[in-house]
C-alpha positions in Angstrom: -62.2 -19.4 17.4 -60.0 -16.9 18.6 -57.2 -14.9 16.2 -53.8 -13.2 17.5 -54.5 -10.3 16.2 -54.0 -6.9 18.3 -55.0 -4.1 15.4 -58.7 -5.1 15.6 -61.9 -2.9 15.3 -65.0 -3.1 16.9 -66.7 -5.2 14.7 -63.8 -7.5 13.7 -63.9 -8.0 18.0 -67.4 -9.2 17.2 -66.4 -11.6 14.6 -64.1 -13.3 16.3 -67.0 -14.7 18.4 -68.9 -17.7 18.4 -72.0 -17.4 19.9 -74.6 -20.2 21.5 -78.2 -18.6 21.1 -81.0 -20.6 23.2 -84.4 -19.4 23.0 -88.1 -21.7 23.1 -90.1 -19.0 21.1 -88.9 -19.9 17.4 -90.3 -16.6 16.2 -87.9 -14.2 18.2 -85.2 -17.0 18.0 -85.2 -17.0 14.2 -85.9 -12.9 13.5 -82.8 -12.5 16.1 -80.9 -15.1 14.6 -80.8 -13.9 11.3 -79.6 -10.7 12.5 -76.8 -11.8 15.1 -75.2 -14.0 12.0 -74.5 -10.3 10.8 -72.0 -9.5 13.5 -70.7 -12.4 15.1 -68.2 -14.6 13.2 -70.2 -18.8 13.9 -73.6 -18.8 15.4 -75.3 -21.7 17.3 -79.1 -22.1 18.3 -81.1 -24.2 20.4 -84.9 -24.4 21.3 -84.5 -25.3 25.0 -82.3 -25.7 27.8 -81.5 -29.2 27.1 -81.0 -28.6 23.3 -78.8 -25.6 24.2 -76.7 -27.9 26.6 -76.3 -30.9 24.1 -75.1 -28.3 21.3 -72.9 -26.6 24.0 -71.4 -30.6 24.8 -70.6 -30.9 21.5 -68.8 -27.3 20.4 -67.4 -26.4 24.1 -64.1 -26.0 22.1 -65.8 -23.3 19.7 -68.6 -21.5 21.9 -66.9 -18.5 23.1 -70.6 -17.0 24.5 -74.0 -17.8 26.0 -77.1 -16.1 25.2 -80.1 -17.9 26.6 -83.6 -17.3 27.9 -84.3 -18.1 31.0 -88.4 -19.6 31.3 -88.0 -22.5 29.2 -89.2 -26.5 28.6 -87.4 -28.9 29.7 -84.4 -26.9 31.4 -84.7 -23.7 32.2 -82.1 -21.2 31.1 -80.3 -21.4 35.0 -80.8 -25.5 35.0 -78.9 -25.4 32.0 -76.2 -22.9 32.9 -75.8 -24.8 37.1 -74.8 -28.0 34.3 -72.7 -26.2 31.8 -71.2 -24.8 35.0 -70.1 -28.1 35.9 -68.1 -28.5 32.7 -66.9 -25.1 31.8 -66.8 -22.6 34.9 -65.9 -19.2 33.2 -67.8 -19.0 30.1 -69.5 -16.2 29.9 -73.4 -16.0 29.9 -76.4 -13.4 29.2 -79.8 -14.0 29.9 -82.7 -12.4 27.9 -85.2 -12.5 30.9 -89.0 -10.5 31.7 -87.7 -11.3 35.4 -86.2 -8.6 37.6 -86.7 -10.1 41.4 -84.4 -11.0 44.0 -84.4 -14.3 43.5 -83.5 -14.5 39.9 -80.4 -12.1 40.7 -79.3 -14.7 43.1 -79.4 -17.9 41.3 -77.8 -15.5 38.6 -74.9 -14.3 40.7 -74.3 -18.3 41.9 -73.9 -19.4 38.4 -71.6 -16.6 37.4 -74.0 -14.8 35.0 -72.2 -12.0 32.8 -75.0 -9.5 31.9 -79.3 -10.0 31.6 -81.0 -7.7 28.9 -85.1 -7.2 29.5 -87.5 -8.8 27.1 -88.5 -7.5 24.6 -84.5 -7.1 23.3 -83.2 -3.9 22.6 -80.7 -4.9 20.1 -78.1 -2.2 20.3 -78.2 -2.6 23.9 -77.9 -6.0 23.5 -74.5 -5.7 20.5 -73.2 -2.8 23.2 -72.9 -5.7 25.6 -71.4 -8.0 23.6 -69.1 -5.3 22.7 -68.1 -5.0 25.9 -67.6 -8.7 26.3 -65.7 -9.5 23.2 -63.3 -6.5 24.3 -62.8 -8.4 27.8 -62.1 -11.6 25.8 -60.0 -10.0 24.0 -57.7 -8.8 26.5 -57.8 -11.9 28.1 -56.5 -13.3 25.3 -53.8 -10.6 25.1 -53.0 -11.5 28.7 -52.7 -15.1 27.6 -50.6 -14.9 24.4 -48.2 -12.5 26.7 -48.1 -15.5 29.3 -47.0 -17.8 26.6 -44.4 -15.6 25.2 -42.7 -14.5 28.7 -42.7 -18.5 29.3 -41.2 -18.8 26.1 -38.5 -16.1 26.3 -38.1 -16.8 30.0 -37.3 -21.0 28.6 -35.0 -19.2 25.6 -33.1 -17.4 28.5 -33.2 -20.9 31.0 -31.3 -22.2 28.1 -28.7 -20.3 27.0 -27.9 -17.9 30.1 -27.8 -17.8 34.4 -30.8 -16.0 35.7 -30.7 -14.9 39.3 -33.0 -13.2 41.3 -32.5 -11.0 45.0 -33.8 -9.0 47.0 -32.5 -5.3 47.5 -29.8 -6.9 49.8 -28.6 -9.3 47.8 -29.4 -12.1 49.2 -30.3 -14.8 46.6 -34.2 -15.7 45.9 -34.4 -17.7 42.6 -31.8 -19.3 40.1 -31.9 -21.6 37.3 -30.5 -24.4 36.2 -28.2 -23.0 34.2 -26.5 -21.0 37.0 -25.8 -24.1 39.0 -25.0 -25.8 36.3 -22.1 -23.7 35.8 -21.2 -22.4 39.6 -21.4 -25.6 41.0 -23.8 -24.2 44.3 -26.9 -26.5 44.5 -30.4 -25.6 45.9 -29.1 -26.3 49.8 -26.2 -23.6 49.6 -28.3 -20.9 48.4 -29.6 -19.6 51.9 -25.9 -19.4 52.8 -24.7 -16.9 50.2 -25.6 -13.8 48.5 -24.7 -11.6 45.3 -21.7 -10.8 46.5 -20.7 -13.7 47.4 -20.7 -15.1 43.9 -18.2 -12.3 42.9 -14.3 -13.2 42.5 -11.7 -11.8 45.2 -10.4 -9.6 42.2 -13.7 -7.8 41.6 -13.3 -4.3 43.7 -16.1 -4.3 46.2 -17.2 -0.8 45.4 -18.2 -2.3 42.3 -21.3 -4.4 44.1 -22.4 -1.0 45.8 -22.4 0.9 42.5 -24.5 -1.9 40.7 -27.4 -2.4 43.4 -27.0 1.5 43.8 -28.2 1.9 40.2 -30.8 -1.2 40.9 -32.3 0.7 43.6 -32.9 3.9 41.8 -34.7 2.2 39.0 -32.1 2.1 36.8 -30.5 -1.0 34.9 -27.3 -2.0 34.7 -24.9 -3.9 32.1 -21.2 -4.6 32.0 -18.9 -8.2 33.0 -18.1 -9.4 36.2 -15.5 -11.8 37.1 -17.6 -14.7 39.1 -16.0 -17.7 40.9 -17.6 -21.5 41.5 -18.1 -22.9 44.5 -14.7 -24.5 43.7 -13.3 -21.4 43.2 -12.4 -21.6 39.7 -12.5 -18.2 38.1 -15.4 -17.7 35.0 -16.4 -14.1 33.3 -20.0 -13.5 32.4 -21.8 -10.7 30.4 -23.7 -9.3 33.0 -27.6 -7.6 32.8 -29.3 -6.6 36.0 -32.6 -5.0 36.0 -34.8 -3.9 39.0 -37.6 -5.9 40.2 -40.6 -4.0 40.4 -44.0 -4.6 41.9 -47.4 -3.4 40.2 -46.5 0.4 41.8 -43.0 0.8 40.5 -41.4 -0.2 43.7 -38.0 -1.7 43.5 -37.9 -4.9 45.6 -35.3 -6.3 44.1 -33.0 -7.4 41.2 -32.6 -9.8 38.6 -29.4 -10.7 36.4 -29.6 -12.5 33.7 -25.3 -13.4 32.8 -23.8 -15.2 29.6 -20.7 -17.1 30.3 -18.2 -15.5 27.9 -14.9 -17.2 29.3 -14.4 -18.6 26.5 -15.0 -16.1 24.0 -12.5 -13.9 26.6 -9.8 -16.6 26.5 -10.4 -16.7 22.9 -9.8 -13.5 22.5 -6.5 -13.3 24.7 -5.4 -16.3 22.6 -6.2 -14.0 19.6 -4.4 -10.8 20.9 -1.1 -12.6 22.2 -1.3 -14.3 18.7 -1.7 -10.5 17.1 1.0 -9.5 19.1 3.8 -12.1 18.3 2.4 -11.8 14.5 3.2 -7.8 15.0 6.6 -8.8 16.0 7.6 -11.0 13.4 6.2 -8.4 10.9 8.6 -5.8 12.6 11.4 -7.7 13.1 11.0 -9.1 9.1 10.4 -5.5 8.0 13.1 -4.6 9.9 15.2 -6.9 8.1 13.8 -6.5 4.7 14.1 -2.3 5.3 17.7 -3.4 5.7 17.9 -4.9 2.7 16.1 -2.8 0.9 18.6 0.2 2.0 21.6 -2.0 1.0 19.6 -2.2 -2.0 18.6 1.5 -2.2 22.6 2.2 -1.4 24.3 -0.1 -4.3 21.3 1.7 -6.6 22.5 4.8 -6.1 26.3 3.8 -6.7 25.3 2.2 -9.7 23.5 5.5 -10.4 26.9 7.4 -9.5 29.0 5.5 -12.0 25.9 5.5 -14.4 26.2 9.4 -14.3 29.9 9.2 -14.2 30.0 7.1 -17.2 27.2 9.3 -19.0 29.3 12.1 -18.4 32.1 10.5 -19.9 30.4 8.7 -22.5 29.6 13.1 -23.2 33.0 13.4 -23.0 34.0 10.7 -25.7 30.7 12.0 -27.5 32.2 15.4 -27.9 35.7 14.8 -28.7 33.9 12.1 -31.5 32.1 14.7 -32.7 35.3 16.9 -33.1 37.2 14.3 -34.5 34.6 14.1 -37.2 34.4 17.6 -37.7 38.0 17.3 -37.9 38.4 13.9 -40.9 35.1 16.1 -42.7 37.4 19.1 -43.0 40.5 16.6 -44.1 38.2 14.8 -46.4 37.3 18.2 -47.7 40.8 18.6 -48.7 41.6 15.5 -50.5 38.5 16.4 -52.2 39.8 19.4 -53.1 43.1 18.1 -53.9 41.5 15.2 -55.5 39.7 17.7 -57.6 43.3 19.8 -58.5 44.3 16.4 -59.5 41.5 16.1 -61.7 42.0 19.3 -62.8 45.7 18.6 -63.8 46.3 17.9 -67.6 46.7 13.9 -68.4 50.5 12.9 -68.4 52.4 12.0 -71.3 52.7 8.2 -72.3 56.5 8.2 -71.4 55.5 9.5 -68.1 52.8 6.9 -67.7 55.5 4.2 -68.3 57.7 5.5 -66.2 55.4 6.0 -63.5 54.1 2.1 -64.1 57.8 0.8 -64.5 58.4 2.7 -61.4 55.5 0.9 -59.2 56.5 -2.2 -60.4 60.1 -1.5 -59.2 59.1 -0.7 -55.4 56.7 -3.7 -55.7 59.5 -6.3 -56.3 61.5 -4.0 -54.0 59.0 -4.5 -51.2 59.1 -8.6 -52.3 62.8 -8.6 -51.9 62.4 -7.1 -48.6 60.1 -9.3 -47.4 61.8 -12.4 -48.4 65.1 -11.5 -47.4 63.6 -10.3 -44.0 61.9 -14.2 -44.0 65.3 -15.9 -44.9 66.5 -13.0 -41.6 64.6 -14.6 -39.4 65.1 -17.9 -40.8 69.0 -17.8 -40.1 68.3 -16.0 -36.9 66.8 -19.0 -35.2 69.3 -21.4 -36.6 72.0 -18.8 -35.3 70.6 -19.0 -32.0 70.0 -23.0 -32.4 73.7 -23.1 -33.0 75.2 -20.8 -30.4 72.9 -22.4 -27.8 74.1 -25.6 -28.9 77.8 -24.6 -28.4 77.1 -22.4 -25.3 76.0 -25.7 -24.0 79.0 -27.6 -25.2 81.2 -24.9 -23.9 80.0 -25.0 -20.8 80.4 -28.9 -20.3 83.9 -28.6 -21.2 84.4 -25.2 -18.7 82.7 -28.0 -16.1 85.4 -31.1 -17.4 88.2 -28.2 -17.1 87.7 -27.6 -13.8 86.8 -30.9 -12.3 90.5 -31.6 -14.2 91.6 -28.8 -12.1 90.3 -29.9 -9.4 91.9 -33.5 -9.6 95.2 -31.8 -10.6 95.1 -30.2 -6.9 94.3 -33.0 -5.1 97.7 -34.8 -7.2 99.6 -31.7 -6.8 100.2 -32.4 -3.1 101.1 -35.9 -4.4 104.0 -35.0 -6.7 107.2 -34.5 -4.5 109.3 -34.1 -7.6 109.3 -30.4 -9.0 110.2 -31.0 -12.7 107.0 -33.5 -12.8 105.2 -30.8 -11.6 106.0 -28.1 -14.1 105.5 -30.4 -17.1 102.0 -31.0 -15.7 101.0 -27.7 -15.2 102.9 -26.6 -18.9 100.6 -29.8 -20.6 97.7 -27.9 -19.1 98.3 -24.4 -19.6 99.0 -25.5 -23.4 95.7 -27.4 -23.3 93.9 -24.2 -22.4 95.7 -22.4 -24.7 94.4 -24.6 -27.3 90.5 -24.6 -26.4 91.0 -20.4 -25.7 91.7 -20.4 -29.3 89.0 -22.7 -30.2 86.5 -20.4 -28.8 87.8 -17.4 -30.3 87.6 -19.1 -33.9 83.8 -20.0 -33.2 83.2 -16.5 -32.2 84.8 -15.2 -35.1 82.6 -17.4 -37.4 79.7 -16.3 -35.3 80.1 -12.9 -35.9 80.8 -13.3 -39.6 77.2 -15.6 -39.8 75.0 -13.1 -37.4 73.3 -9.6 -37.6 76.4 -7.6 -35.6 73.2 -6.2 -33.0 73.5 -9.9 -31.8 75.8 -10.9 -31.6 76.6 -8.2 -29.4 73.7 -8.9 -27.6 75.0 -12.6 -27.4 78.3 -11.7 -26.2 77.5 -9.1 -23.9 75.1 -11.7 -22.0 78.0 -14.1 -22.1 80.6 -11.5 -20.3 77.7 -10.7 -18.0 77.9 -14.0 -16.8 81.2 -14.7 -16.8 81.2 -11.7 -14.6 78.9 -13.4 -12.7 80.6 -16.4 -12.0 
């Protein structure tokens, strides 16, 4: 059977064959035989036409070539061939033949004979031509295997993108499925439109002459075009347009092959407008946050001013400390010294030590007294001013009784028609004040005789203050 293989030498061509030998004379048929196993990959043989047809009946799928004679029992090699001919119609034969007349050429040429070799077989002759045949095979194949891979990509592209074929005026010739799939145009409105006509009002129509421009020269051509439905409903494909050639290189045509991509492109406009209103909320937070950050950068650097103001001063205090040290080291050197000179001093007497201890105890119980008798001070000091309070308030009551009396007495005095009535009120009152006057000067005698004088003054002086008030 056949490989896919395309790096192949001249004797791997030859073993990719399979080979049908047919030939009466067993002696040539097994000397050639065994030497045609050698170069050809599976080998068949037969001893007469109708043997060589059964075994071709029953491996058709595997024979890939005939070699047959042609004056044999049975069926000759032509019988057999005008029968395999009715099965298979391009296999290829080669007859081994003594015969060179017409009329073997043309029953030859009618069943589509490949090559003859002359008996008795020159075999390098005879590999040259199967050389020959197994590179025709070959390419055939080649052809084939392209065939099958152009249908395949041509069904990958059917699938997934628009294909659409024109001639060099752009009028339409071929689309797929795919195309009307998505413009909505069926097979009936294809004569009634062209390339251009597929192209959306916003597309500038210079852009259709530079693109079939381009086609014409031999050039291809890529980029997207904005396409409308029959509907007229906008779509974007991803457009490439490639001349179509004929055999000579002559442009005849064009075909573009498009990829819907509106929604990759809506997508993506849905992305950027997304970008875009995230960019502005970054700003406008940065902003704000580079606000705040200078507010905070700004009360940094007053705490840094005060910081430095206070280290300053904190120098300040650290300098005047440090002289004031200086200053109780060089006063503690001097007690020292003093202390020393006292140390130095001879011991005093034992009277002198008496006296000296007699004379601390004497400031001690001095400083006791003192204490105490500023105690009992303060003692008699707030009962002093308990006291007065208590008879500032009393005098006042009777100040108030006094001149509520006066008042009354005024309100009478228009009463009293008599005159002598009226002076013995007015003397029972004047004596009455006289009487309390002198009460109040006794109790501020005693006063001052029970206070510290500085008081009482104080006292007093508040109490003419107020009565200069009044």
């Amino acid at each position: 059977m056949q490989k896919n293989n395309q790096n192949i030498s001249e004797k791997g061509l030859l073993k990719r064959l399979t080979v049908l030998y047919v030939e009466d004379d067993e002696n040539i048929r097994v000397e050639l035989s065994s030497l045609l196993k050698n170069f050809f990959g599976e080998l068949y043989t037969a001893q007469d036409g109708e043997d060589g047809y059964n075994t071709f009946i029953n491996n058709q799928d595997k024979i890939d070539v005939i070699l047959s004679d042609i004056n044999m029992p049975k069926l000759s090699g032509i019988e057999m061939m005008k029968q395999i001919r009715q099965l298979n119609s391009h296999i290829p034969v080669i007859f081994a033949t003594a015969y060179s007349d017409s009329a073997f050429l043309t029953e030859a040429i009618k069943i589509k004979v490949y090559d003859y070799i002359v008996k008795p077989i020159n075999i390098r002759n005879l590999l040259g031509i199967f050389q020959e045949l197994a590179s025709s095979i070959y390419q055939k194949f080649l052809i084939e295997q392209q065939k099958l891979d152009l249908q395949r990509y041509k069904a990958v592209i059917d699938a997934n993108n628009i294909v659409i074929k024109t001639d060099l005026d752009g009028k339409i010739l071929y689309v797929n499925e795919h195309f009307s799939d998505t413009s909505g145009y069926s097979d009936e409105d294809y004569d009634a439109i062209s390339f251009k006509d597929l192209l959306h009002k916003d597309v500038d129509s210079g852009l259709y002459s530079e693109i079939f421009s381009t086609l014409k020269s031999g050039n291809s051509w890529q980029g997207n075009l904005k396409s409308r439905t029959k509907f007229d409903d906008e779509y974007i494909v991803e457009t490439y347009a490639i001349p179509d050639t004929t055999q000579s290189s002559e442009v005849v045509g064009a075909i573009f092959v498009q990829k819907d991509i509106t929604a990759q492109i809506n997508q993506k406009r849905e992305i950027q407008s997304a970008l875009m209103k995230a960019k502005s909320k970054v700003f406008l937070e940065g902003k704000e946050t580079i606000a705040e950050l200078n507010a905070i950068i700004n009360d940094q650097a007053k705490q840094i001013n005060q910081l430095s103001t206070y280290l300053k001063q904190s120098e300040l205090d650290k300098a005047r400390l440090i002289n004031l040290q200086n200053k109780h080291q060089q006063e503690i050197k001097i007690i020292n010294n003093e202390l020393i000179e006292l140390r130095n001093q001879p011991k005093p007497t034992d009277f002198q030590a008496s006296s000296l201890l007699k004379l601390n105890k004497d400031n001690m119980d001095l400083k006791n007294t003192i204490r105490k008798l500023e105690i009992e001070k303060a003692k008699l000091t707030k009962d002093l001013e308990k006291d007065i309070f208590r008879e500032k308030i009393t005098l006042e009551v009777m100040v108030d009784d006094l001149e509520h009396e006066l008042a009354e007495c005024r309100e009478k005095l228009a009463m009293f028609s008599d005159k002598g009535a009226l002076e013995e009120t007015i003397e029972y009152y004047q004596t009455k004040s006289k009487n309390d006057d002198k009460k109040l000067q006794l109790l501020e005698a005693k006063i001052l005789r029970l206070c510290d004088k500085d008081l009482a003054k104080q006292i007093f002086a508040e109490d003419r203050k107020e009565e200069r008030e009044v």
